[in-house]
C-alpha positions, 0 to 999 in steps of 0.5 A: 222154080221152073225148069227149061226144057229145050226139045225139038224133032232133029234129024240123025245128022243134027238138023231141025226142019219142020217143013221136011220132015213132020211128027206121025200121029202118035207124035203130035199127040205126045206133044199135045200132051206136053203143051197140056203140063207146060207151065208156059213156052219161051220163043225166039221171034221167028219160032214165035211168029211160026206158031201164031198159026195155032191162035185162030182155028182152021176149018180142016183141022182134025181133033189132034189140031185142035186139041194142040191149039187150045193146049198153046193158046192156054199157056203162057208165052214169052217171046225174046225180040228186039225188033217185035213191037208187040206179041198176040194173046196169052203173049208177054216180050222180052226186050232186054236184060235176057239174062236177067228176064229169064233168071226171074221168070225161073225163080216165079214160075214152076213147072216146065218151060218149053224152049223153042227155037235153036238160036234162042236155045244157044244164047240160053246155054251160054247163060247156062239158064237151059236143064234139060235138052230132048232131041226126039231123033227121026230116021231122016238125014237132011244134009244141011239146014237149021242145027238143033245146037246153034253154037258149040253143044255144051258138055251134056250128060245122057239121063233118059231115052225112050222110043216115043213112036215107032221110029223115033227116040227122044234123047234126054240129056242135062247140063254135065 
């Protein structure tokens, strides 16, 4: 049975913003190496059409980016959309029945599933279908913006932490 995994880079006052703040080297290649194990990656609309950025290649890309891109095109992908019509490669849309799409991608898949996007996570927690919750904490306040938790944080219960790169935790909290 897979397991989802709702990890994002938060802010110490609790916001996500890919745009003020980035992972260093180190990071991005922690997170190459998770794309590389994901058993796939579940995406709200407007997380997903973000991450179309990796489905063609850029000429200044360095080796990291490159190595993260083919790590995301090789996975599988579900995007959660009433209004997408359609979604790209390596890409299936989830319409309706959440629930019950997600319930069902659980139970035939293994491994891990990225769950990607704070709105999407919400609607996941109030279904209880998410496991795990990593917050990889950077020394940045940003005073407003897009909360890592969307909706009431849900009663969790600390189970891992680790320095991931010189200024940064990552959090690993499950459902309590």
């Amino acid at each position: 049975m897979a397991r989802l995994v709702f990890g994002m880079n938060v802010s110490l006052d609790g916001y996500v913003d890919h745009m003020r703040f980035a992972p260093s080297p180190r990071l991005f290649r922690h997170f190459i190496d998770e794309a590389r194990a994901q058993a796939g990656s579940l995406y709200g609309r407007r997380i997903y059409e973000l991450m179309r950025y990796w489905d063609e290649d850029q000429a200044d890309w360095d080796a990291d980016r490159q190595a993260f891109a083919a790590a995301w095109r090789k996975q599988p992908k579900w995007v959660v959309s009433r209004s997408l019509q359609s979604v790209g490669p390596n890409a299936s849309l989830i319409k309706d029945d959440l629930a019950g799409a997600i319930r069902q991608l659980k139970a035939e898949r293994g491994g891990e599933i990225e769950v990607a996007g704070p709105d999407l996570a919400r609607s996941l927690t109030e279904l209880g279908l998410i496991d795990e919750y990593r917050m990889y904490v950077h020394p940045v306040v940003l005073g407003h913006g897009t909360p890592y938790f969307a909706g009431p944080r849900p009663p969790l219960r600390l189970v891992a932490h680790d320095r991931v790169d010189e200024d940064v935790l990552r959090l690993v909290y499950v459902p309590a």
